[in-house]
N, C-alpha and C positions, 0 to 999 in steps of 0.2 A: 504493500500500500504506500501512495506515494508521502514523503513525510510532511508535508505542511497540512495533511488530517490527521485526525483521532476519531477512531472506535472505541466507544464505551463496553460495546456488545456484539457479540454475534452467534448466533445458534448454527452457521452454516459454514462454519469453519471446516470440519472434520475430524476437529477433537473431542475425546472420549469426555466421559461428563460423570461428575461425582456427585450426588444429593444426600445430602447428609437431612435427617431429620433429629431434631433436640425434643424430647418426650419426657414429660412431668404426668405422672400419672396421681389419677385421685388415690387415697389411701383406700385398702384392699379390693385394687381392682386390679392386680398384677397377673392372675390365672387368666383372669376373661382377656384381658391384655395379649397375652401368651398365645390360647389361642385364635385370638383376632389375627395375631403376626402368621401362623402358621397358612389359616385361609388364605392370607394374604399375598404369602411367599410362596404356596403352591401355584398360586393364580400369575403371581407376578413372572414366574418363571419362562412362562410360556408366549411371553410378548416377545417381539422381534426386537432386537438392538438389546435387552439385557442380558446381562455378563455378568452380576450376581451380586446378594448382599448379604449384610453381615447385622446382627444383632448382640449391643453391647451395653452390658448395666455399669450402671456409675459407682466405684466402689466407695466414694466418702457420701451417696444419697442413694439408697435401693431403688428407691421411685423415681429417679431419675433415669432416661434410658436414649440411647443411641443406637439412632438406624442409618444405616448406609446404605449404598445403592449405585453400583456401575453402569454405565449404558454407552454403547458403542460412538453417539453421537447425541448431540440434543434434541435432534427432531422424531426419534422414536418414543424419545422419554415425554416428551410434550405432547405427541397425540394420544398416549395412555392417562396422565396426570387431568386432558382437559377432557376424558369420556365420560360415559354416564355409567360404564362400567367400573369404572377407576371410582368415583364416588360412592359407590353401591359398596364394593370389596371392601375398603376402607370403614366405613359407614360402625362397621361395631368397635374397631380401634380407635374411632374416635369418640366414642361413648366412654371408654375410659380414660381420656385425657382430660388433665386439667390444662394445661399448658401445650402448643405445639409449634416451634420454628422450623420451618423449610427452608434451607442453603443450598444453592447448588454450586458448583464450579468447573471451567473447563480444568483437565487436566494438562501441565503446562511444561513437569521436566518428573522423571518416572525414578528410582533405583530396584534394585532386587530381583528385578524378574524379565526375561525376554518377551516383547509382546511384538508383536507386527506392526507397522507404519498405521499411521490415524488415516485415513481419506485425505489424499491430498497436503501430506505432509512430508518432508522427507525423513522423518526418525520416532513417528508416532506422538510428536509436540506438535503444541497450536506454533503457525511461524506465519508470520512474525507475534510479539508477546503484543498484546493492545494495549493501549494508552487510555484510560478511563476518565473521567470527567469530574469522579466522588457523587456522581449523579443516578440513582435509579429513578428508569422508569416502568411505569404502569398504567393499564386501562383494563376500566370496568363496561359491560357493558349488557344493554337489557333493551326489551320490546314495552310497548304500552300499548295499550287497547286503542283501536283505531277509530279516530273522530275526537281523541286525547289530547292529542299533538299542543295545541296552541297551549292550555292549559298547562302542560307537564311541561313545557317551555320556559312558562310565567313564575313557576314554584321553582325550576331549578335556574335561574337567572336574578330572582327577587330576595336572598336569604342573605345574611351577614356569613363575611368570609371568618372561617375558625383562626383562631389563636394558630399561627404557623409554628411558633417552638414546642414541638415533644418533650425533648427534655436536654441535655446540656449537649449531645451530641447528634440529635434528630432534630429534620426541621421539613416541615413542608414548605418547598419551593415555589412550586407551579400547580395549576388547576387547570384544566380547560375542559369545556361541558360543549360536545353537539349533536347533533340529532339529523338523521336521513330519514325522511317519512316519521316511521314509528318508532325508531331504532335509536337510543341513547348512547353517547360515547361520551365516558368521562377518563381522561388522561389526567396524571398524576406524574409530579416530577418531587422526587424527597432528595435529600442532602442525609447522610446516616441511613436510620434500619428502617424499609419499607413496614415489616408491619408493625412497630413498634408507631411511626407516624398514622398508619391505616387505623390501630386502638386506641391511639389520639384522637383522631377526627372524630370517629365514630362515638364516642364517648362529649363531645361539643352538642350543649343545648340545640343551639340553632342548625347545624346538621343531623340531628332526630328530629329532629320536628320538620324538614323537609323530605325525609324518609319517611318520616307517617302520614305527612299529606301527599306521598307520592303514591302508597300504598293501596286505594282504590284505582288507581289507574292502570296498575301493572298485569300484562298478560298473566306471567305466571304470580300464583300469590303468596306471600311471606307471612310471616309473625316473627320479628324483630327480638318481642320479649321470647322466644322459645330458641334458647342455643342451638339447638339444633336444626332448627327450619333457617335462621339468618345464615350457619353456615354453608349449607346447601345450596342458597340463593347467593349467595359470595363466590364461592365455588363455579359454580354456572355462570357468574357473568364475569369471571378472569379471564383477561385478553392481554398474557402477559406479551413483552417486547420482544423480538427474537433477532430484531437488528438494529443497532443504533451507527449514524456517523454524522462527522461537523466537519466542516473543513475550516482547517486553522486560521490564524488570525484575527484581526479584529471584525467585532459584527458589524457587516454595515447597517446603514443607515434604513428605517422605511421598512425595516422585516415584517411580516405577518404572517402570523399561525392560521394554519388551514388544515383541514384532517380529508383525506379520500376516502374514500369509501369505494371496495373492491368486492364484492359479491363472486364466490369460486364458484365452477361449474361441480358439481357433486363428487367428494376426493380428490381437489383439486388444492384444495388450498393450501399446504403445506408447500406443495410447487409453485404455485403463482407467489408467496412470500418470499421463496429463495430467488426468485424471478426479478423481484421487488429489491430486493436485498442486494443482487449481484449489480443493478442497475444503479444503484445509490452508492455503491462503494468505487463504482467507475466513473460516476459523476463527479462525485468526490471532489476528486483530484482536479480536474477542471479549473480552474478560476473563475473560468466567465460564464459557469454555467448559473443556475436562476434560484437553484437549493441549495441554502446556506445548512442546512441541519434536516435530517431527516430521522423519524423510527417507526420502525415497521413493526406494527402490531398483529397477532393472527391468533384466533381458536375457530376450530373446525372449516368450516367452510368462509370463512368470513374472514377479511384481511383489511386491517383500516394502518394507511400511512399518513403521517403525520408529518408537519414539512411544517419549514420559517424560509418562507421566500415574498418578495416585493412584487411584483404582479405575475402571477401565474399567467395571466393571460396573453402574454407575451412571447413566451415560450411553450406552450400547452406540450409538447410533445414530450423534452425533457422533466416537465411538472410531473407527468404521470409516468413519466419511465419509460417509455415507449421511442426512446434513442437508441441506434444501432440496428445494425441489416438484420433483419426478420425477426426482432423484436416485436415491433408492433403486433405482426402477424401471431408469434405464442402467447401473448398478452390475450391476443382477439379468443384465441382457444381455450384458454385457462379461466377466462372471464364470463358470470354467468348476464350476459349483456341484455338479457328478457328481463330481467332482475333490476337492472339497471332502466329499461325503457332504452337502451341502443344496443338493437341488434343488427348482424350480418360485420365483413371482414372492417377491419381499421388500418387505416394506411394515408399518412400525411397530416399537416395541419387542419384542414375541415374537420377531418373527425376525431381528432384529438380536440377541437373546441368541443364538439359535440360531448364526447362525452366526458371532459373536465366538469361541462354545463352541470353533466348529471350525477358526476362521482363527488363533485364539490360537496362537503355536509355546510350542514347551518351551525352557526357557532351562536351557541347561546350564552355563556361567560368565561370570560379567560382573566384567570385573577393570577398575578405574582404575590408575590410575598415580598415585605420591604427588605433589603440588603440589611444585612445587620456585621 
C-alpha cells in the first residue's frame, strides 16, 4: 500500500484471525456453562475456515473464563458470528454470562509451529503490518415498518447528543444516523473500547428514551428491559466494518459524510465488500481522487460504505467504486439493482449518476464530539 495512506482495518487481507472471548460467568452456572461450550464447539467445528479453539479458566477467579478461536481468515468467521444460526448455538452460553468481551485480531508474526502461507502473503503474516488510527468503527443497523419513515426520522434526528466521555480512556467520537427507505444506519466512530463506549451510551437518559419511542415502529420487536430480547436485537442489527482506509495528510477543506447503500444479489455480499474494499484501497493512493476516507460496512446481504468526500457528484464513478476495466460490469452483477430501482448492465458516467441518485442514503444526524 502506497505510504502517504493508512488502514485502520481490513478483513480481506489473508491473514489468519484470532477471537478471543473474556467470560464472567454468574455464580453457579459453571456446569450449564460447560455444557453450552460443548454444543457449541461440536457445532462450531464444522464451519469452513475454523482451525480450532481452546477453552481456559482463570486461575486467581474460577468464574472467570477464556475462549479462543482460530479461523483461516476473517470472512468465514464473520458470516458465522453474523447468522441466525450462530445466535441460536450461543443463545444458552449466554444465559450464563454475567459479563462478555469479544476481541478479535489478525495474526501478525507466528513462533512454535510450521503452518502454511496466509492467502496472499509470503510467510503466513499480514504484509505489510497496518497503520491504525486508535479509531474503531461500527454500524448498527435495522428496518421500521413502512409509512414510519418521516417519523423514525424526527425521533432519531430530534434527541440531545450523550455525554461523549466513557471513562478516562473511552470516548465516543463520531455518530452518524441514515436511512434508505425503511432501513436505519447508525455509524459509530469510538476513540478506546467499543463496547465499553456502546454500555455508555446505552445507559444515557436521552438515548433510552429514543429507543422507546423508536420501539412501536420497528419491524422486528424488542423489550429493552428483558437482557435477553435487547441482546438478540443488538446482535441482529451489527454491521461491523471489515475495511477501513484514509489517505494521509491533511483533510481538506468542504468534506462531507455520505453512506451508500449497496443491496447484494442473494450470497453475494461478502464478495461485492471485498469488491468495495479492493477499490478503496486503490483509490487510496491517488491524490486527486474524490474519497478522502472510506469504511466499508457488511452483514449478510447488505453492504453500506461510508465515504468523507466534497461532491460526489463530480466524480460518480470513482464515488461508488466503479473505476477500472470491468469493474463497473462485477459491480452491475454483485449488485441486487431491483432493490435499488436501477436495473440492467452499468457502464460510464450516466449510470453511475443514476444510481449514486439511488445508492445515496439520507443523512438524518451527524454529531462529533468536541476535541478534548
Amino acid at each position: 500500500m502506497n505510504t502517504s495512506t493508512y488502514t485502520s482495518q481490513s478483513a480481506f487481507d489473508g491473514s489468519r484471525l484470532r477471537v478471543i472471548l473474556l467470560v464472567d460467568l454468574h455464580e453457579g452456572a459453571q456446569q450449564r456453562f460447560l455444557d453450552a461450550y460443548e454444543h457449541m464447539r461440536s457445532r462450531v467445528a464444522s464451519i469452513p475456515g475454523h482451525l480450532g479453539d481452546q477453552l481456559c479458566q482463570s486461575v486467581e477467579n474460577p468464574s472467570q473464563w477464556l475462549i479462543t478461536s482460530e479461523w483461516a481468515t476473517a470472512p468465514p468467521y464473520l458470516a458465522w458470528v453474523n447468522s441466525e444460526e450462530h445466535l441460536e448455538t450461543v443463545r444458552p452460553m449466554q444465559d450464563c454470562v454475567r459479563d462478555l468481551r469479544s476481541l478479535r485480531y489478525n495474526v501478525v508474526r507466528e513462533t512454535g509451529r510450521a503452518l502454511p502461507p496466509a492467502a496472499g502473503t509470503a510467510d503466513g503474516v499480514q504484509a505489510p503490518v497496518r497503520v491504525g488510527d486508535g479509531v474503531t468503527r461500527h454500524a448498527l443497523t435495522f428496518t421500521v415498518k413502512p409509512g414510519s419513515e418521516s417519523k423514525v426520522a424526527e425521533i432519531l434526528a430530534g434527541y440531545a447528543p450523550p455525554e461523549a466521555r466513557a471513562d478516562d480512556s473511552t470516548r465516543l467520537r463520531r455518530t452518524t444516523l441514515f436511512m434508505h427507505g425503511n432501513r436505519v444506519v447508525r455509524t459509530v466512530e469510538v476513540e478506546g473500547d467499543l463496547q465499553t463506549a456502546l454500555r455508555h451510551v446505552s445507559r444515557q437518559p436521552e438515548v433510552r428514551a429514543v429507543e422507546e419511542a423508536l420501539n412501536p415502529h420497528l419491524e422486528q420487536s424488542r423489550d429493552l428491559a428483558d437482557p435477553a430480547s435487547a441482546r438478540a436485537f443488538f446482535i441482529r442489527a451489527a454491521m461491523p466494518a471489515v475495511h477501513h482506509v484514509a489517505r494521509g495528510g491533511p483533510e481538506p477543506a468542504g468534506l462531507r459524510r455520505h453512506a451508500l447503500y449497496y443491496p447484494a444479489r442473494e450470497g453475494c455480499g461478502m464478495v461485492l465488500a471485498r469488491l468495495l474494499a479492493q477499490q478503496d484501497e486503490t483509490a487510496a493512493a491517488d491524490p486527486a481522487g474524490p474519497v478522502h476516507r472510506s469504511t466499508v460496512f457488511h452483514r449478510d446481504d447488505l453492504v453500506v460504505r461510508l465515504i468523507d468526500t466534497r461532491d460526489p457528484e463530480t466524480d460518480p464513478v470513482r464515488v461508488l467504486g466503479m473505476h477500472g476495466t470491468r469493474k463497473a460490469a462485477v459491480l452491475s452483477r454483485l449488485l441486487d439493482g431491483a432493490a435499488l430501482g436501477v436495473e440492467g448492465p452499468l457502464s460510464g458516467d450516466r449510470d453511475a449518476t443514476r444510481l449514486l441518485a439511488h445508492a445515496d442514503m439520507t443523512l438524518i444526524t451527524d454529531r462529533r464530539a468536541a476535541q478534548s
